[in-house]
C-alpha positions as CSV (number, residue, x, y, z in Angstrom):
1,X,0.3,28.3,11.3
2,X,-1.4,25.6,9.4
3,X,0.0,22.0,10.4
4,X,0.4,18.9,8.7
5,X,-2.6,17.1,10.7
6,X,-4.9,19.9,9.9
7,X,-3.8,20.7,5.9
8,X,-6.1,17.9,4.1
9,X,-9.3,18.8,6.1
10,X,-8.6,22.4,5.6
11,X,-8.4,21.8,2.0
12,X,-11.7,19.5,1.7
13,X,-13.4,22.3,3.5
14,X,-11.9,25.1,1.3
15,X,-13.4,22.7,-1.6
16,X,-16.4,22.1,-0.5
17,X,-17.1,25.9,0.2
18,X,-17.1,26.4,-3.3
19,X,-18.9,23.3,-4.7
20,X,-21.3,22.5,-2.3
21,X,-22.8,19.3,-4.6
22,X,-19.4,17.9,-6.0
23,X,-19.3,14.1,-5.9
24,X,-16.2,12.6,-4.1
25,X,-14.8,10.2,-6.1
26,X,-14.4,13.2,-9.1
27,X,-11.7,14.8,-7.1
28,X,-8.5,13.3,-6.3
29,X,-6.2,15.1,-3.5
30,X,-2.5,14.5,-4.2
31,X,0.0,14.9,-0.9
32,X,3.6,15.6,-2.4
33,X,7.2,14.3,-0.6
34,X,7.2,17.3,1.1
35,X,3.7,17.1,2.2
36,X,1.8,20.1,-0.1
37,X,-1.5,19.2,-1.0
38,X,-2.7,19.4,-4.3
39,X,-6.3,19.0,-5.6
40,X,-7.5,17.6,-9.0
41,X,-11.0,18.5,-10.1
42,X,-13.6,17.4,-12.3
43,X,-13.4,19.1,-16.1
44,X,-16.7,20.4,-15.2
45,X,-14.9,23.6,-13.5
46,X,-14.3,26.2,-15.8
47,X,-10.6,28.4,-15.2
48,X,-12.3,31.0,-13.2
49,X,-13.2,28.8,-10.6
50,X,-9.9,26.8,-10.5
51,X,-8.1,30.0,-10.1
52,X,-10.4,31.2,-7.4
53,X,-9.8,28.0,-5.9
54,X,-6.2,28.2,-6.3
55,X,-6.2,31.2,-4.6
56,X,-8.0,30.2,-1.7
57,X,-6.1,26.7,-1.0
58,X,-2.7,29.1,-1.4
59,X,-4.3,31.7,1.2
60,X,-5.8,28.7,4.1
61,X,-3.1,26.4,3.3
62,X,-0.2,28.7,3.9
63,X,2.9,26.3,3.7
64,X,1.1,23.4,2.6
65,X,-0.2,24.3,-0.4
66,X,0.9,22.9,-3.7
67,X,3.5,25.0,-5.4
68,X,2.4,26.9,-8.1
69,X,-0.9,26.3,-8.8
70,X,-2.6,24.0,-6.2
71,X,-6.0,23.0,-7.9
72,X,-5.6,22.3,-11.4
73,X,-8.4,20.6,-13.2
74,X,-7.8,16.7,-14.8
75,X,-7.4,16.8,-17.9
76,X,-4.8,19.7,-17.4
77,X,-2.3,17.2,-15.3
78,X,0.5,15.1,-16.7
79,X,-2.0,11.6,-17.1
80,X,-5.6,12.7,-17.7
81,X,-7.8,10.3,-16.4
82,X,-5.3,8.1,-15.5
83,X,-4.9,9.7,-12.6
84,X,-8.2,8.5,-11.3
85,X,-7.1,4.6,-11.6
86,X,-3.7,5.4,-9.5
87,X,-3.8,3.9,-5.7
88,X,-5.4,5.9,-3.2
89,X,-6.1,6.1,0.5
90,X,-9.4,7.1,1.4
91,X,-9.9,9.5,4.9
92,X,-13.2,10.8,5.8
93,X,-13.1,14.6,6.4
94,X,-16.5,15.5,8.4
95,X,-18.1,12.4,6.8
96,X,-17.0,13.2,3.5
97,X,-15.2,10.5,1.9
98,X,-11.3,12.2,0.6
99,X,-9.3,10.0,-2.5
100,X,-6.3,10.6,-1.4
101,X,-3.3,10.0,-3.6
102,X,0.2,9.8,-1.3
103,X,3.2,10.9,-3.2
104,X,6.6,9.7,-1.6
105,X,10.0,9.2,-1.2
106,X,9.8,5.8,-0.4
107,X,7.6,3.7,1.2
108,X,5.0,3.4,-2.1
109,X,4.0,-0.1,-0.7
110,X,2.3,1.6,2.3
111,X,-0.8,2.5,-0.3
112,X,-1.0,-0.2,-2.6
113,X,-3.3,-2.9,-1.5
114,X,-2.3,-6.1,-1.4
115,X,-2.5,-8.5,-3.9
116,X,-5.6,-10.2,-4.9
117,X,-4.6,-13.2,-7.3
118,X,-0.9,-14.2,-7.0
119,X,0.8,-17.3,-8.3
120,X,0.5,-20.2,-6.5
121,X,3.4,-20.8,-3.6
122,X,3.8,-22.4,-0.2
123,X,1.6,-21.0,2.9
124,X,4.1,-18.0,3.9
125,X,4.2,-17.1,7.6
126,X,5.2,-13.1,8.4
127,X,6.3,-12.7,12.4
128,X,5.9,-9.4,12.7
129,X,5.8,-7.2,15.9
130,X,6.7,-3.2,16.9
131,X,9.4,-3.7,19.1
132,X,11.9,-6.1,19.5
133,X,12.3,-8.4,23.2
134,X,8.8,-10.1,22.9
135,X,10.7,-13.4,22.1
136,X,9.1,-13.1,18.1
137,X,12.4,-14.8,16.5
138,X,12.3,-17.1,19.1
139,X,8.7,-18.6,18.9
140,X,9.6,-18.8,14.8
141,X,12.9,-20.8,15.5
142,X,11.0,-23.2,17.9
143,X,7.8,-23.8,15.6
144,X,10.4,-23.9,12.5
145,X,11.9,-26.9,14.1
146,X,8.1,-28.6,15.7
147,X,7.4,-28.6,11.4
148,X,10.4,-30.1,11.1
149,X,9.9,-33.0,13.3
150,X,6.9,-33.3,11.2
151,X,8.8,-34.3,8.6
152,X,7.9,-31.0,6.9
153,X,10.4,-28.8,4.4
154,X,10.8,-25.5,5.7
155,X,12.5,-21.9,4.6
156,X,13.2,-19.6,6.7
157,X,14.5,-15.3,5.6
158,X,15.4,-13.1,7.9
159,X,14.1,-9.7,6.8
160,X,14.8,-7.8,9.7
161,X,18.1,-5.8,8.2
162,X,18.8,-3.4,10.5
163,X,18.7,-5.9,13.2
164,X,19.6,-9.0,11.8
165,X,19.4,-12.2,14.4
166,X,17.8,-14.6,13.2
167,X,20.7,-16.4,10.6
168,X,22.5,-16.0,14.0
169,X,20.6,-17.6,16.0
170,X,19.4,-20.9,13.3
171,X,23.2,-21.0,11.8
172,X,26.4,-21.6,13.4
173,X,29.2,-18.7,12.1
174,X,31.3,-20.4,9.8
175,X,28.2,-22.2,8.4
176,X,26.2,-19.2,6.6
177,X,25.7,-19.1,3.4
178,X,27.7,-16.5,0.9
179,X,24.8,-14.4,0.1
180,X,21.7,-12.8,2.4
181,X,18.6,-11.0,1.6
182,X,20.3,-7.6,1.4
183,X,23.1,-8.5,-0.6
184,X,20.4,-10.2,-3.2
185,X,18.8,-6.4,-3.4
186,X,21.6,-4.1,-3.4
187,X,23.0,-6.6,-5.9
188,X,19.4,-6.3,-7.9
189,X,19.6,-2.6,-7.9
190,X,22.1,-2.7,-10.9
191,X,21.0,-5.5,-12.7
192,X,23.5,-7.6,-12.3
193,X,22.3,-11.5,-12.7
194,X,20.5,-12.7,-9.0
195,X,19.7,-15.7,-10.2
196,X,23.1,-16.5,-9.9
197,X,23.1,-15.8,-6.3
198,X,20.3,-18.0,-5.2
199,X,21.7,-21.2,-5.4
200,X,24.1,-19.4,-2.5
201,X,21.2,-17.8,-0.3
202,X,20.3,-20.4,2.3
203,X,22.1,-22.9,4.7
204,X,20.5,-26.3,6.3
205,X,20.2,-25.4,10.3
206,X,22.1,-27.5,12.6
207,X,18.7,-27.4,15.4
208,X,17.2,-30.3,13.5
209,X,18.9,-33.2,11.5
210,X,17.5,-32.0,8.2
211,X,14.8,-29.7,6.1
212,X,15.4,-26.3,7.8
213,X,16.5,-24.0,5.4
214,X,17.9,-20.5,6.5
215,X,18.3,-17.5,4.5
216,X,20.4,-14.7,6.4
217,X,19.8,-11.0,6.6
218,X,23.6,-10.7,5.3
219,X,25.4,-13.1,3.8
220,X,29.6,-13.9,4.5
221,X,30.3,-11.7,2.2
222,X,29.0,-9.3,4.0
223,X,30.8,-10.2,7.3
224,X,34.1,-10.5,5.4
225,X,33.7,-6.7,4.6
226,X,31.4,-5.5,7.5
227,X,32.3,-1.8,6.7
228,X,29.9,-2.0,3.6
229,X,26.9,-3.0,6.1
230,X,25.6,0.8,6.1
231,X,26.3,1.3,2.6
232,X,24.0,-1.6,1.8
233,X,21.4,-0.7,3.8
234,X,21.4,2.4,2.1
235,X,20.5,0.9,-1.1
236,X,18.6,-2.2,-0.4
237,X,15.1,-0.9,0.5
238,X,15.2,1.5,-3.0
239,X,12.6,0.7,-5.9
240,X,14.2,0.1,-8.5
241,X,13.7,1.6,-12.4
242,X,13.8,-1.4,-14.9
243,X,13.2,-2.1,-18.3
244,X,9.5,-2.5,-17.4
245,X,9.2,0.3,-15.8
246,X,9.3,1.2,-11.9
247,X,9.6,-1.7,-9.7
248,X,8.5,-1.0,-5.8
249,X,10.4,-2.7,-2.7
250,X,7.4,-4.9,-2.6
251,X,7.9,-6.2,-5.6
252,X,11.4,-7.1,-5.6
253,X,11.1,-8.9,-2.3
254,X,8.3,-10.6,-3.6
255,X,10.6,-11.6,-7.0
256,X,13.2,-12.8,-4.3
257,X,11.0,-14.8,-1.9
258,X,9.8,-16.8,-5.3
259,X,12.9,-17.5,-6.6
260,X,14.0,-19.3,-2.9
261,X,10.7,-20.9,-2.8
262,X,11.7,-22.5,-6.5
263,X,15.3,-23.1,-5.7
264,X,14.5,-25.1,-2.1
265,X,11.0,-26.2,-2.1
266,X,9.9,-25.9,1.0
267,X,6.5,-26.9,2.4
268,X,6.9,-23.6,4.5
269,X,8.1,-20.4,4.2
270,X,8.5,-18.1,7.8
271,X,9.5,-15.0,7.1
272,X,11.0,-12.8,10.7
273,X,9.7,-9.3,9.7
274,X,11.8,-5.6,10.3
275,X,10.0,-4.3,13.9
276,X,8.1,-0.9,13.8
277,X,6.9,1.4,11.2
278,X,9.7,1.5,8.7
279,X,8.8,2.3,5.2
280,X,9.6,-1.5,4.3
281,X,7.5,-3.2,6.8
282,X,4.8,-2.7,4.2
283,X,5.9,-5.8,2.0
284,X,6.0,-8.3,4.4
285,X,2.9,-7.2,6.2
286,X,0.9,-6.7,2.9
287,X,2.2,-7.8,-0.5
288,X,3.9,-11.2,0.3
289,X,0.5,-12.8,0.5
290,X,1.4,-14.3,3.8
291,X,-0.5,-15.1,7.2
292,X,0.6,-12.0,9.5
293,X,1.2,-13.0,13.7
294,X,1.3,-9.2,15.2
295,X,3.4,-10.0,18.5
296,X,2.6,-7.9,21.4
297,X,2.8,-7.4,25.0
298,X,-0.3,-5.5,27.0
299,X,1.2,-2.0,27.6
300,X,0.1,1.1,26.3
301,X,3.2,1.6,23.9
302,X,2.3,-1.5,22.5
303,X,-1.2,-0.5,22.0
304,X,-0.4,3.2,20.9
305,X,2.0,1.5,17.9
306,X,-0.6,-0.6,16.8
307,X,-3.4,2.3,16.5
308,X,-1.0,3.7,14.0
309,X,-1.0,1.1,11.9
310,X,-4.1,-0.3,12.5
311,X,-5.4,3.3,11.7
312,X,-3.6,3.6,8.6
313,X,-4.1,0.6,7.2
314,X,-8.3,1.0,7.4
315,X,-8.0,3.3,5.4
316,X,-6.9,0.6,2.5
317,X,-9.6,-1.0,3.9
318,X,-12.2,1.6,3.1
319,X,-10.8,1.7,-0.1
320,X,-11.0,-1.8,-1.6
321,X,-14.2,-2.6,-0.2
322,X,-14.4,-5.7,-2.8
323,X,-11.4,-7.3,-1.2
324,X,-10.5,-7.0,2.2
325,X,-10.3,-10.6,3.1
326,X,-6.4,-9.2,3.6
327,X,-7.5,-8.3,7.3
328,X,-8.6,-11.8,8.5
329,X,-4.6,-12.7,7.9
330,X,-3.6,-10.9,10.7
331,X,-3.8,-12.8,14.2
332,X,-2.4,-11.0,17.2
333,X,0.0,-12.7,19.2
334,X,0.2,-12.2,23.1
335,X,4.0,-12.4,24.3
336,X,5.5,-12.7,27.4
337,X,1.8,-13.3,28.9
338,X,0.5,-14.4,32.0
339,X,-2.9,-16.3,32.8
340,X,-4.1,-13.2,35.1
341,X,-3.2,-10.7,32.3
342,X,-5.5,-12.5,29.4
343,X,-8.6,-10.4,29.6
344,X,-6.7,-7.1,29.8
345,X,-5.2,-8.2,26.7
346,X,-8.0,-8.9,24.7
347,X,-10.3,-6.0,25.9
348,X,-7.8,-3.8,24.6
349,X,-6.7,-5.9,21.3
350,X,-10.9,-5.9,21.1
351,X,-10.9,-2.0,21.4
352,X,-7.9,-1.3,19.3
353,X,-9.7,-3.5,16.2
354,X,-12.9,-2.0,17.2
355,X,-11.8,1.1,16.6
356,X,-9.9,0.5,13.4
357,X,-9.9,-2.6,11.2
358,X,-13.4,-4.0,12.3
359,X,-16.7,-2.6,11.1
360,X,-20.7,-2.5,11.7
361,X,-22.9,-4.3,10.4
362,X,-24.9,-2.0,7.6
363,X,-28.6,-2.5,6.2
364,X,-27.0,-1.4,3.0
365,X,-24.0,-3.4,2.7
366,X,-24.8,-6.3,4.8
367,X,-22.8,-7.5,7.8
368,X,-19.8,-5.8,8.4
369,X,-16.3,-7.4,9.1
370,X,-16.2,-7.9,13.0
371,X,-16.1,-10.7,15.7
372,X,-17.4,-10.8,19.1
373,X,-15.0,-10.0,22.0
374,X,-14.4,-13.5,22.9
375,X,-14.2,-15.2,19.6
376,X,-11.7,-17.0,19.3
377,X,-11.2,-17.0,15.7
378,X,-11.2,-13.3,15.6
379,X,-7.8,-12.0,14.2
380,X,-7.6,-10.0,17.7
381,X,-8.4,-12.8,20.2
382,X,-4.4,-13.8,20.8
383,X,-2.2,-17.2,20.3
384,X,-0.9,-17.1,23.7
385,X,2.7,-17.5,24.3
386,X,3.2,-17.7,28.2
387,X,6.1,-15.8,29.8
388,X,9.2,-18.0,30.7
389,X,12.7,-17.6,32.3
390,X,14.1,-21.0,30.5
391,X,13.5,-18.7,27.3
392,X,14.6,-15.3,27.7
393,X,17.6,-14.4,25.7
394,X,17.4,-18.0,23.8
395,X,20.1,-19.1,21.4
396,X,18.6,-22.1,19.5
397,X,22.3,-23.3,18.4
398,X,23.5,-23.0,21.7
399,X,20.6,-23.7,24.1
400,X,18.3,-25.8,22.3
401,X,20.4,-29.0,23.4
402,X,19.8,-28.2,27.2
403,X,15.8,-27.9,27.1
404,X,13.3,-30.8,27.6
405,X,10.5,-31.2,24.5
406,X,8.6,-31.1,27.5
407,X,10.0,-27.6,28.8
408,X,9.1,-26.4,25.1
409,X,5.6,-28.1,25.1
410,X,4.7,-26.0,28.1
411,X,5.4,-22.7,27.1
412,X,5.0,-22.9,23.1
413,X,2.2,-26.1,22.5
414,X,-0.5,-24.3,22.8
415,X,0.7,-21.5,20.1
416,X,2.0,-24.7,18.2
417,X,-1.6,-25.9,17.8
418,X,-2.7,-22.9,16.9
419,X,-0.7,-22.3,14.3
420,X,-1.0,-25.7,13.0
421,X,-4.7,-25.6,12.9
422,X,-3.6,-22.3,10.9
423,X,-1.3,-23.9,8.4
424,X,-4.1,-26.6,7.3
425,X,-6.7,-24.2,6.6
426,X,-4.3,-22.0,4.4
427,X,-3.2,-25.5,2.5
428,X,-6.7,-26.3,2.2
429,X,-7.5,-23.2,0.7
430,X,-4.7,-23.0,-1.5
């Protein structure tokens, strides 16, 4: 039985049987929804070979060969040689470099690369990490409001639906505002006017005496009629098929984050991130332009998680070669640390980039991207955040009263700084 893991070098094997000299970037390998491989080849085949090759995918494939035919030659598909110009993946297959074109459900946003020339907007901040209970929405509350004392404008949107805290724990209940990120999308799926719902989208924290803006996961609409919670969800995170053709999740969340940024001007925009691997973590990690903090604590889950990602994402790397400045965006966070636990952390954040997102140098191409171990600049050398009772399970609106600047300054300053130092060298590129 032919599995998923082993169907795409299977089928670059069963191709390269046959055309021992064929050039990689002529073929393009398409994975369906349901995971079938097909493979597009040069015009150069003639139809006995395509059948022949049909024939053999269909017999090595078993399952996971395309329905019908499974090689087909370009200019016999839907879009020509448009097809060659659609995003792909690229995977090496015994050093041979596959174009891989991913077909999906959902979760497009996964193989676009991120954007390289956006309109101009305030530095954007993602917190993102895999698992929740590393204290991420609480280091963005606490730095939201250090800005603030700066006499800074800040906006913060809580993007983390299925587990929505964040509105909770920056705004007092009877003091959200009507309207939260997923009633803007469900409410965009249809077409109805959003525009109109903006002005509604964000409340002034209480934490600080002014310039904190917050914009909740769900809205009081929403918690008038908390049975429709599910039903949203169900909708929010679909792309959406407009007069313009298709519009991905990406896209629309990117539409919604400009319109706040026009409506409230901030100087700031943090944005708390869904946790995991969802289908919609894409945007925020990739297509919001935005510095990315990966939170993290030094166990093996962590790390495991991370290889995932890390993994999949090189492969956007190794197809954009021109422009993967993306990568130096991401900064690893070490939560919940301790002084003693430091080098563990960064020999295996070193290994884990090593392994994925960094590169070699190369007499052809120059020097690679890559840091040394203790560099830190490097995106894996870690902002430190130490461990601390005073802030486990912290509610800002509730707790924030009770702590000493100085009990703050101890656990967050030097994470502060660093994200400071952070914010001026975005502004000053900007």
């Amino acid at each position: 039985m032919v599995t998923f893991d082993q169907s795409l070098s299977i089928a670059v094997r069963c191709v390269r049987a046959m055309f021992h000299e064929i050039a990689p970037d002529t073929l393009r390998f398409i994975r369906d929804m349901q995971g079938r491989l097909f493979v597009v080849m040069p015009d150069a085949a003639n139809v006995d070979e395509i059948e022949a090759l049909s024939q053999n995918l269909s017999d090595d494939l078993g399952h996971y060969a395309g329905s019908g035919s499974p090689a087909i030659r370009i200019s016999d598909t839907l879009t020509g040689d448009a097809l060659l110009i659609e995003s792909f993946v690229i995977q090496f297959v015994d050093d041979f470099p596959v174009y891989l074109i991913e077909r999906r459900a959902m979760g497009e946003d996964w193989v676009l690369q991120p954007e390289h020339e956006v309109p101009a907007h305030p530095p954007r901040f993602v917190f993102f990490s895999l698992k929740g209970g590393v204290g991420r929405s609480t280091a963005l509350a606490l730095w939201a409001q250090h800005l603030c004392q700066q006499g800074k404008s800040l906006l913060v949107i809580d993007m983390d639906l299925e587990a929505p805290g964040l509105g909770a724990q920056l705004l007092e209940r009877t003091g959200k505002p009507r309207y939260g990120v997923a009633d803007w999308l469900v409410e965009d799926m249809v077409g109805n006017q959003v525009a109109a719902l903006v002005p509604d989208m964000a409340k002034q924290s209480p934490i600080v005496p002014a310039g904190l803006w917050v914009v909740p996961a769900f809205g009081s609409v929403t918690d008038q009629a908390p049975q429709n919670v599910i039903a949203k969800l169900a909708r929010a995170y679909l792309d959406k098929q407009g007069e313009h053709g298709q519009q991905h999740f990406a896209q629309r969340l990117r539409q919604m984050v400009t319109a706040l940024e026009q409506m409230y001007e901030p100087d700031v925009v943090l944005i708390d991130s869904r946790a995991g691997l969802h289908e919609t973590v894409a945007a925020s990690l990739l297509h919001l332009d935005a510095e990315v903090l990966c939170f993290a604590t030094d166990l093996e889950v962590t790390w495991q998680g991370y290889r995932y990602l890390f993994s999949h994402l090189s492969q956007l790397a190794q197809s954009d070669i021109m422009y993967t400045d993306w990568r130096e965006r991401l900064k690893m966070v070490s939560a919940r640390s301790s002084s003693r636990a430091l080098a563990s952390f960064v020999g295996n954040a070193y290994a884990l980039w090593s392994d994925t997102l960094y590169e070699e140098s190369d007499d052809t191409l120059g020097e690679g991207f890559g840091f040394d171990e203790q560099d830190n600049s490097a995106p894996h050398f870690p902002f430190i955040i130490p461990r601390s009772d005073t802030f486990e399970a912290f509610d800002p609106c509730r707790d924030l009263s009770k702590v000493e600047n100085t009990q703050i300054q101890q656990v967050f300053g030097a994470f502060f700084q660093g994200l400071d130092e952070r914010l001026e060298m975005v502004k000053n590129e900007q």
